[in-house]
LUMMAR-854733 format. One record per residue (C-alpha): x, y, z; residue number from 1. Coordinates in steps of 0.1 Angstrom, whole numbers. Example, Ala and Ser with C-alpha at 12.3 -4.5 7.8 and 13.67 -1.06 7.14 Angstrom:
BEGIN
123/-45/78/1;
137/-11/71/2;
END
This chain:
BEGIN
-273/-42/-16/1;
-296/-10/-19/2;
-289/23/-32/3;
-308/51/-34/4;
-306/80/-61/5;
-312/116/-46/6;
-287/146/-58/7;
-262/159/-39/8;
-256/200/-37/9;
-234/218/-11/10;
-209/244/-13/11;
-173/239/-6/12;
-153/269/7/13;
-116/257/-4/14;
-84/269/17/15;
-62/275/-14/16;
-30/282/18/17;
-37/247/31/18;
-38/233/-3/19;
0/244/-16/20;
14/264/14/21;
16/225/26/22;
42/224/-2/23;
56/260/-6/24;
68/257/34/25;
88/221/25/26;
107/237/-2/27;
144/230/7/28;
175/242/-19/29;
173/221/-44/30;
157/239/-77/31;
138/202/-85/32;
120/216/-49/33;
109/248/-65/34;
95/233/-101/35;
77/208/-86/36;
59/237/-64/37;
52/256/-92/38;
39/226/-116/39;
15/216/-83/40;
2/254/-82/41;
-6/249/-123/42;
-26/215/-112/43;
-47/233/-89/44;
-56/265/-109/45;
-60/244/-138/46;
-86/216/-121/47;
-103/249/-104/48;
-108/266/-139/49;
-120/232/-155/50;
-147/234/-125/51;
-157/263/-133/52;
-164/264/-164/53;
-182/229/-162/54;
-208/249/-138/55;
-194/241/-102/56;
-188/273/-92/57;
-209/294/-66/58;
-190/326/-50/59;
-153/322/-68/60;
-142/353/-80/61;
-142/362/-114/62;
-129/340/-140/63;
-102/361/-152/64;
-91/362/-116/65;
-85/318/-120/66;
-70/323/-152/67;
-45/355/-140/68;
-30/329/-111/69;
-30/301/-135/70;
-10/325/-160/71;
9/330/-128/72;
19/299/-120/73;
27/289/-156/74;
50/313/-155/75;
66/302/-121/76;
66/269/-139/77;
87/280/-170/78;
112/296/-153/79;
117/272/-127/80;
122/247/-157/81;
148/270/-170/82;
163/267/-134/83;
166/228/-135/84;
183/231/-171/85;
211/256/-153/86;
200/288/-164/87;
203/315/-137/88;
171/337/-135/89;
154/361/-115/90;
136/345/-90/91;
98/337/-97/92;
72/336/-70/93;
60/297/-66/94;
23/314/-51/95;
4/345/-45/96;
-26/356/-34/97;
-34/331/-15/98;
-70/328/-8/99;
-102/309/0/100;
-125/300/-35/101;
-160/284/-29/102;
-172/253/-54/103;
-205/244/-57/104;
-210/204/-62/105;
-245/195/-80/106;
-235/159/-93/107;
-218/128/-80/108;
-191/127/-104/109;
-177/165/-95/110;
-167/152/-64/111;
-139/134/-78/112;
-127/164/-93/113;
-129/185/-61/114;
-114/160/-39/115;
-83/164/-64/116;
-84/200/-58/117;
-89/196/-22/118;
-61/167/-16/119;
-32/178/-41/120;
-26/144/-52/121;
15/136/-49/122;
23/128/-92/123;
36/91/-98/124;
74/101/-105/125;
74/113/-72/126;
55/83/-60/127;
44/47/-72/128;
69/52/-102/129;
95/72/-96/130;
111/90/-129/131;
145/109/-129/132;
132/143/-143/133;
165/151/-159/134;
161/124/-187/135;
133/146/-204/136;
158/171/-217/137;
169/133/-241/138;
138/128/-252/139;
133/162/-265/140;
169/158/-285/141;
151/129/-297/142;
121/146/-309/143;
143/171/-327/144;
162/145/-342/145;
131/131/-358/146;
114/166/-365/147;
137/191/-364/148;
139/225/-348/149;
123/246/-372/150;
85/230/-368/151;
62/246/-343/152;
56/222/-309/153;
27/219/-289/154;
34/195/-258/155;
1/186/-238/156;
5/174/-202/157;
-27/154/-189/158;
-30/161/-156/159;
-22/152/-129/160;
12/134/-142/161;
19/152/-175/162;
17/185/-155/163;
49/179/-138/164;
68/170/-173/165;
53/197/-196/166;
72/227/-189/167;
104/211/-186/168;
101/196/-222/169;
92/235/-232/170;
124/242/-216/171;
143/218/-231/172;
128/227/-265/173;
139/258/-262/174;
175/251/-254/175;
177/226/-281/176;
165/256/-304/177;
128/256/-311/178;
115/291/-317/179;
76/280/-310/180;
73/257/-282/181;
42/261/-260/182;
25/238/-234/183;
-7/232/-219/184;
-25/209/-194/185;
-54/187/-200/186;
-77/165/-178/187;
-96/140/-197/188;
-133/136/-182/189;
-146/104/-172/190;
-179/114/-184/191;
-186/122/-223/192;
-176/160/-217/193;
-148/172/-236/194;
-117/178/-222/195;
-107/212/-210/196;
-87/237/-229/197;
-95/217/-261/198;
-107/247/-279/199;
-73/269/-271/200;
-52/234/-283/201;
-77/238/-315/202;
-63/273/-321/203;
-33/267/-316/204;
-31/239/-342/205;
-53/260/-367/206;
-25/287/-367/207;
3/266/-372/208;
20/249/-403/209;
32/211/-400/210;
27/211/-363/211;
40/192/-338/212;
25/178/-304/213;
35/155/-278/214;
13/142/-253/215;
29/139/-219/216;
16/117/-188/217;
26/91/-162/218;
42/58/-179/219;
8/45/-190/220;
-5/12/-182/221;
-35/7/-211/222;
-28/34/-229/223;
-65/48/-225/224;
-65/77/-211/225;
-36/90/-235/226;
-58/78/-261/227;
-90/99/-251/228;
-68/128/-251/229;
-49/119/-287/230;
-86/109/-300/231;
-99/146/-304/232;
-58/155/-316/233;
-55/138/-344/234;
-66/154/-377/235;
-48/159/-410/236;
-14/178/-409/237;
-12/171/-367/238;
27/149/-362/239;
15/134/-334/240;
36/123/-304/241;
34/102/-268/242;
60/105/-240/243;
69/98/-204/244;
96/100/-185/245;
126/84/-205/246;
103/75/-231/247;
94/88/-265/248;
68/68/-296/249;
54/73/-325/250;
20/56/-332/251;
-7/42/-305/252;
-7/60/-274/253;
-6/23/-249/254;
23/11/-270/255;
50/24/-240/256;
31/2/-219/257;
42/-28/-239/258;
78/-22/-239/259;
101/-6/-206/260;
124/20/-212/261;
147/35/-186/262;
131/66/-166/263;
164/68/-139/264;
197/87/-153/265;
225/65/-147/266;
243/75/-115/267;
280/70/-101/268;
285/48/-72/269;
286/76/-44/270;
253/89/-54/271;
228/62/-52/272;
194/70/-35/273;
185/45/-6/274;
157/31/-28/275;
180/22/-53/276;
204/2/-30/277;
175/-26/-20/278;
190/-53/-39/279;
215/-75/-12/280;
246/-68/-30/281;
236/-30/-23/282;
229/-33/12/283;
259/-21/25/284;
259/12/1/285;
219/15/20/286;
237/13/53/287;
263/32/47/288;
240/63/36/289;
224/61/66/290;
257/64/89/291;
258/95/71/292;
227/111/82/293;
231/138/107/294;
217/128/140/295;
205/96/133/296;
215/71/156/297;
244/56/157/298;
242/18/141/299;
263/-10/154/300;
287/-23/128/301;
270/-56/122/302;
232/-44/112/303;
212/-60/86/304;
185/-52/62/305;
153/-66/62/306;
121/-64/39/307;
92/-63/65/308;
53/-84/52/309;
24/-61/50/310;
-4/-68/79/311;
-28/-78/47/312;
-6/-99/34/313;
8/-112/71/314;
-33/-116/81/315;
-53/-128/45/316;
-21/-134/23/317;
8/-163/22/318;
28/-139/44/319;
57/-133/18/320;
72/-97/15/321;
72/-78/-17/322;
106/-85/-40/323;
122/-47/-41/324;
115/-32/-75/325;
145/-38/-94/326;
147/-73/-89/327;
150/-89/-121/328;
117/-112/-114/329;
98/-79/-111/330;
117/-64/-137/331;
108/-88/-163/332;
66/-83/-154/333;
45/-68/-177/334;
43/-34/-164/335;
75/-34/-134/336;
71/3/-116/337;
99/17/-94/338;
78/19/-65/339;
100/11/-32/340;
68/17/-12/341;
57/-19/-10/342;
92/-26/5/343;
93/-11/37/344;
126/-21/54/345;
138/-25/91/346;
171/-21/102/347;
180/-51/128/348;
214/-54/148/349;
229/-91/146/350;
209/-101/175/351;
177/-93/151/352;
167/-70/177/353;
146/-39/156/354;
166/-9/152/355;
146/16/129/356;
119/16/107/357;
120/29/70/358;
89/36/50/359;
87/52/16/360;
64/81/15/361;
74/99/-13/362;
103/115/-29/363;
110/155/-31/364;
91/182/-16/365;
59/158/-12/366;
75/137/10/367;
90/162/25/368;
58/186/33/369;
39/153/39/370;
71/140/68/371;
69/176/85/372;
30/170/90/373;
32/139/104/374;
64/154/132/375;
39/181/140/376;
14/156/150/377;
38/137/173/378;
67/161/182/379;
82/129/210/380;
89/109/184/381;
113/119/161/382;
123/113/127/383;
143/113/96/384;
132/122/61/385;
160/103/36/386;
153/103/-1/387;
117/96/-1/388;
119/77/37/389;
108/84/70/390;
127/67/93/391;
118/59/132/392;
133/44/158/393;
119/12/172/394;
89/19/201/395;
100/-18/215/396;
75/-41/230/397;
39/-31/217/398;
8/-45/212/399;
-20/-32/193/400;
-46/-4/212/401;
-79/-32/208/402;
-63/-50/228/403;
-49/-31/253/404;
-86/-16/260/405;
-105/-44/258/406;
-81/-65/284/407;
-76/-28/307/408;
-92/-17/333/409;
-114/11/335/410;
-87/37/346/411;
-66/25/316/412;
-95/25/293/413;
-102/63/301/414;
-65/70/296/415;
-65/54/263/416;
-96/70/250/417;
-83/100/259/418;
-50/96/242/419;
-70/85/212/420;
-92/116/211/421;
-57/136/217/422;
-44/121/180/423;
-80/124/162/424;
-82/159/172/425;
-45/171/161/426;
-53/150/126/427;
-86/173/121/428;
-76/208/132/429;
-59/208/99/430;
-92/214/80/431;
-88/221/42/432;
-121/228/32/433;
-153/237/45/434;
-187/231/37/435;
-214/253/38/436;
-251/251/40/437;
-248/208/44/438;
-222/186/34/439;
-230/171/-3/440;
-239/138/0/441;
-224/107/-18/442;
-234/71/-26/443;
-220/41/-12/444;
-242/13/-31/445;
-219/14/-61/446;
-186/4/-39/447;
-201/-20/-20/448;
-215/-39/-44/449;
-180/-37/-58/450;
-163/-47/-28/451;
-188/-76/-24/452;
-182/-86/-61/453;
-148/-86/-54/454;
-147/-108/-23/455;
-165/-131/-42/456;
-146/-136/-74/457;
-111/-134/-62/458;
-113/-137/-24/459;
-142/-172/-30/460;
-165/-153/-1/461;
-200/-147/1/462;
-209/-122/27/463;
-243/-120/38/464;
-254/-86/49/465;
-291/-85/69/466;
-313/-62/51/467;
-318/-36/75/468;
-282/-32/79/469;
-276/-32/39/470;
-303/-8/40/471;
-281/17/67/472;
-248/10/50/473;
-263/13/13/474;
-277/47/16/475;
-267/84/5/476;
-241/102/37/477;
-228/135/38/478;
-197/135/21/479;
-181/154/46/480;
-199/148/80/481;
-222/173/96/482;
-192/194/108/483;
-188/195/65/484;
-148/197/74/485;
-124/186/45/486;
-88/173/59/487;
-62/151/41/488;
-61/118/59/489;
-41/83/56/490;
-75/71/69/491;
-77/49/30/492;
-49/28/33/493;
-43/34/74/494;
-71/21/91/495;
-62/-13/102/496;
-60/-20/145/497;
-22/-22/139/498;
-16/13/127/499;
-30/18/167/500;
-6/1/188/501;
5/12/227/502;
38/7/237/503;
57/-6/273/504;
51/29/291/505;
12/27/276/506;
17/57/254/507;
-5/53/224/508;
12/53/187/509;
-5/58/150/510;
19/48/122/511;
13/56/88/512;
0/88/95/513;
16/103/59/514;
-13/111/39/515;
3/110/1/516;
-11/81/-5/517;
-48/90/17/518;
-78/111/7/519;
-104/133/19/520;
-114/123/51/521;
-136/142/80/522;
-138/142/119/523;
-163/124/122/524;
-154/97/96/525;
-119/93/116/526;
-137/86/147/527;
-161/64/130/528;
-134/40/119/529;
-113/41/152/530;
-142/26/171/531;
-150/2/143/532;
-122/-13/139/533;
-111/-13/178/534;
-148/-24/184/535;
-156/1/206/536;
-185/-5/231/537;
-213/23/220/538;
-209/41/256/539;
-167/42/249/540;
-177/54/214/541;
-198/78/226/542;
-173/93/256/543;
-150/90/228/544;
-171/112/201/545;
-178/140/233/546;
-138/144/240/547;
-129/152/203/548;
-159/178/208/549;
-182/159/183/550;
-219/148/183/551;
-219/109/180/552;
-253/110/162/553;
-232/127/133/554;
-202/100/142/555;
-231/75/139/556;
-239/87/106/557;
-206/82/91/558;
-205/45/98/559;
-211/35/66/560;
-185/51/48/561;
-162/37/81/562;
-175/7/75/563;
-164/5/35/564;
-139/20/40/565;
-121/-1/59/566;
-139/-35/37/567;
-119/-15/5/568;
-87/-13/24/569;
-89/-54/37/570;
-94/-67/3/571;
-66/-40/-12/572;
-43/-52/13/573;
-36/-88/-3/574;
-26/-100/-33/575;
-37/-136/-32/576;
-60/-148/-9/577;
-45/-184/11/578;
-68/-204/27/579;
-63/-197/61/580;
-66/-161/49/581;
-100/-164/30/582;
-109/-179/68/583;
-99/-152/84/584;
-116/-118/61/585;
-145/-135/61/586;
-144/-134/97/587;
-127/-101/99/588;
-159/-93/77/589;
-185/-102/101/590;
-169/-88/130/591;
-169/-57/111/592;
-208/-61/105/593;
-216/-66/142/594;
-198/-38/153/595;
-212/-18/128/596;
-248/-26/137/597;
-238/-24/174/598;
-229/13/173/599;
-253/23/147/600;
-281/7/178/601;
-292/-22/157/602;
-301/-56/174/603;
-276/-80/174/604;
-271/-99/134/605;
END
C-alpha cells in the first residue's frame, strides 16, 4: 500500500450543548445519574485545556475562561460525590454556559484527542467492564488502614476512566477523616509530551510532608499506561498507590491485571440487574424483571432465553455465541471483564418464535442519553431501556435491504433509496462539530497496511489490491468530508448489510444505531458505506447522494475511509477465523474492492 505525508490543518468549531447536553437531558433521579454528568463535564474541560495548551487552539476564549468551567465542573463533581455517599447538599449545577469553542488541528496525532472531545467516550464501568461505584468508598477504608488519616492524599484519575472514580475517592476520604484530600485528572500522551497538569501534581507534592497518591483508572490490562503516569510520580518521600474499582496495590502499576478482584457490591436476591441474571439457573430472575417493566409486552408464561451469534462470527467464525461473563470458563481467563455486550439475548416463546430483542448499550445515563437518540431517529418503533438494555420487539420476517434492492423493481428500488436517504439524513442533522475553512485531512496507509497485516497473520489471507486502486484508497481524505460536519455514529462497529434489513410491509430498519461504542463519522462517510456495502450501482449511489442533499463527488471522496472502515470492522468481528470463514472474507474482501473501484469510476479489477 501507498501513503503519502502532507499536514493536515483545519479548524473545528465544537458544539459544547451537543457534547454534554446529550447527557445532562438523560439525567433521571438517581444521584449516580447526576455524578456521572458532572465527572463527563470534567473529561471534556479537562481534554479541551490539555489542547490548548499543547497549541491546538484558534478562536477559544481565554484560557482562564477553560479553566473557570473546569473549576466549575470539579465542583459539580465533589458535591455530587458527597450526594452518592448520602450527604444532603445544595444542589450544584451539572453545566453552564454552554457554548461553541473552536480547535485548531495542525498534526495527525491531535485528532485523536479532538475526536475524544468531540465524541464523549462512554467510561468502561459503564461499558465493557462494568464496576459498582459504591465499592470505592472500601478501598479508601483500606488506604486509611494502611496510611492513616493524618497523611496528605493526592488521588490522580487518568482520563477517560479514572475521571469517573476520582472525586468519589476525595469524598470518601473525606468521610473517613482526611483533612487534605485533593484530586486531579491526567491524560497520558501517546507521543513523548508530558502529561497535562504534571506541573500542578509537582506542587502539590513539593508542599506536602509524607504524601500520599493513588492513581485511579479503568481495571488495567498491561499496566502501561498506569505506568507512564506513575513513571514521572515517583520520587523520594511520594507513598505511591494504584486502584480501580474494587481494587487497591501497592507496587507495579499492571500487577491488578494479574490477579481479579471483585468490582460488583454483593446484592440481595430482589435486586439483581438483568446482566447479572445470564447464567441459566438465573434466567427466570431475567424474566421475571422484565414482567415488571411498565408497558412492555406482555410475555407468555413459557418463554425462554437465548444467547444470539454475532453476523462476524455467524459469517467468518465457527458460529458459537459468546459464554455470558460470569461463567466460570470466562471467569477463570486472564483478564475476564463484565461486559454483557457480547451477549445479546432474544426472548423466544416455547414455539421458538422471536419475541424481543435485548442489546447491551450501556449502563446509567450513557445508555440512557444514547437509547433516547436512537427513539428520536425511529419514533414507530418503540423501545425499552432496562439496566444498560434496549429492548425491541421482533420486526418478524425480514431480509437484509441488498437484497431486497437488487432483486426489486424499479418502483421498489426508488422507495428504498428514499427510505435510506430518510435514515442517513435524521443520523446527520445531529452535527457536533463543524469545520471551517476545509476539513483536516487524515491518513489511511497506516490502517490498511494494518488491516492487511492482520488478515494475513491471523485470518491466512493475502489480498491483492491493484495499484491504482491502492493508490485511491492509500491517500490523505478530509477527515470530516467536504460538508467538514462532525456527528457521533455507530458507523465503526454498524456497518455490516444486516444492520439494513426491510421487513414484511417493506419498511426499511437500521439496528444498532446506539453510538457508545461508534466514533466520529460525517454525511458523506455514512453514505459512502451504505452504497459499499449494499453495492450500490453508481447511478443509485448518485440519486442516493442528491436526496440526502449531498454532492457525490464529495461522497466519492470518502470511499476510502468507507472502504476501511468497513475491512476494520470484518476482521474485528471474529475471533477465530474457520475455514469456510477465511473462504468467505476473502471473498467479502474482493467484493468490497470492486465496488469500491466501481463507484470511485475505476475500470473493472
Amino acid at each position: 500500500m501507498l501513503s503519502t505525508d502532507a499536514t493536515p490543518t483545519g479548524v473545528i468549531r465544537l458544539d459544547v450543548e451537543q457534547v454534554l447536553g446529550r447527557l445532562r437531558d438523560a439525567v433521571g433521579q438517581e444521584n449516580l445519574d447526576r455524578y456521572l454528568v458532572s465527572c463527563a463535564a470534567v473529561q471534556f474541560w479537562a481534554d479541551l485545556l490539555a489542547h490548548w495548551k499543547s497549541g491546538g487552539a484558534a478562536t477559544i476564549s481565554a484560557k482562564d475562561e477553560i479553566n473557570r468551567k473546569l473549576r466549575r465542573a470539579e465542583s459539580a463533581a465533589d458535591c455530587a460525590a458527597q450526594g452518592l455517599l448520602g450527604r444532603v447538599l445544595a444542589a450544584h449545577p451539572i453545566a453552564d454556559d454552554l457554548s461553541s469553542v473552536c480547535l485548531q488541528i495542525t498534526e495527525d496525532f491531535r485528532l485523536a484527542s479532538v475526536s475524544k472531545l468531540i465524541h464523549l467516550p462512554m467510561p468502561e464501568c459503564c461499558g465493557y467492564d462494568l464496576a459498582d461505584l459504591e465499592l470505592i468508598a472500601g478501598d479508601g477504608e483500606r488506604l486509611t488502614a494502611q496510611v492513616g488519616i493524618s497523611r496528605p492524599v493526592l488521588i490522580v484519575g487518568i482520563r477517560s476512566g479514572g475521571t469517573y472514580l476520582a472525586p468519589l475517592w476525595k469524598a470518601a476520604l473525606t468521610e473517613l477523616g482526611v483533612a487534605d484530600a485533593h484530586w486531579c485528572t491526567v491524560r497520558p500522551q501517546s507521543t513523548n509530551e508530558a502529561i497535562d497538569e504534571l506541573e500542578a501534581i509537582q506542587a502539590w507534592i513539593d508542599g506536602r510532608f509524607a504524601p500520599v497518591v493513588v492513581v485511579v483508572d479503568d481495571r488495567p490490562d498491561t499496566g502501561d499506561t498506569m505506568e507512564r503516569v506513575a513513571a514521572m510520580l515517583r520520587e523520594p518521600g511520594v507513598d505511591l498507590w494504584f486502584s480501580s474499582v474494587g481494587q487497591l496495590w501497592h507496587g507495579p502499576a499492571g500487577r491488578a491485571g494479574l490477579v481479579q478482584f471483585p468490582t460488583l457490591a454483593v446484592r440481595g436476591c430482589r435486586d439483581l440487574r438483568l446482566w447479572e441474571c445470564l447464567l441459566t439457573e438465573d434466567h427466570p430472575r431475567f424474566i421475571e424483571r422484565l414482567r415488571r417493566v411498565p408497558g412492555l409486552p406482555a410475555l407468555p408464561h413459557d418463554v425462554q432465553l437465548q444467547f444470539r451469534c454475532s453476523h462476524g462470527e455467524l459469517r467468518y467464525g465457527s458460529g458459537r455465541t459468546w459464554l455470558p461473563w460470569n461463567d466460570p470458563k470466562i471467569l477463570q481467563g486472564r483478564r475476564p471483564l463484565v461486559n454483557p455486550r457480547k451477549t445479546p439475548v432474544a426472548v423466544c416463546g416455547a414455539d421458538s418464535q422471536l419475541l424481543l430483542h435485548l442489546r447491551f448499550i450501556g449502563e446509567g445515563v450513557f445508555g440512557r442519553a444514547e437509547f433516547r437518540t436512537a427513539q428520536n431517529m425511529d419514533c414507530a418503533r418503540r423501545g425499552w431501556f432496562i439496566d444498560g438494555y434496549v429492548a425491541t420487539a421482533d420486526i418478524g420476517p425480514s431480509e437484509p435491504f441488498r437484497e431486497r434492492f437488487h432483486a426489486a423493481s424499479q418502483s421498489v428500488r426508488a422507495d428504498l433509496l428514499a427510505q435510506a436517504a430518510g435514515w442517513i439524513t435524521v443520523l446527520t442533522r445531529q452535527v457536533v462539530a463543524l469545520a471551517h475553512d476545509g476539513s483536516p485531512t487524515i491518513a489511511l496507509g497506516p490502517r490498511w497496511s494494518a488491516v492487511m497485516d492482520a488478515m494475513q497473520e491471523s485470518r491466512g489471507l493475502s489480498p491483492v489490491v491493484p495499484e491504482r486502486l491502492s493508490a485511491f484508497l492509500t491517500r490523505r481524505v478530509p477527515w470530516l468530508g467536504q460538508t467538514g460536519k462532525a456527528i457521533r455514529s455507530s458507523l465503526r462497529y454498524a456497518c455490516g448489510g444486516w444492520h439494513w434489513r426491510v421487513d414484511h410491509y417493506g419498511r426499511l430498519h437500521r439496528f444498532q444505531a446506539e453510538a457508545n461504542w461508534g466514533d466520529v463519522s460525517f454525511p458523506e462517510l455514512e453514505l459512502a458505506a451504505f452504497a459499499l456495502e449494499n453495492r450500490l450501482p453508481p447511478a443509485d449511489a448518485r440519486v442516493l447522494a442528491s436526496l440526502c442533499g449531498q454532492a457525490y463527488p464529495s461522497v466519492r471522496e470518502s470511499l476510502p475511509l468507507a472502504a476501511l472502515t468497513i475491512a476494520e470492522a470484518r476482521v474485528r468481528s471474529v475471533r477465530a477465523v474457520s475455514d469456510a470463514g477465511r473462504i468467505a472474507l476473502c471473498q467479502d474482501f474482493r467484493q468490497l474492492m470492486e465496488t469500491t473501484a466501481e463507484l470511485a469510476g475505476f475500470e473493472a479489477l
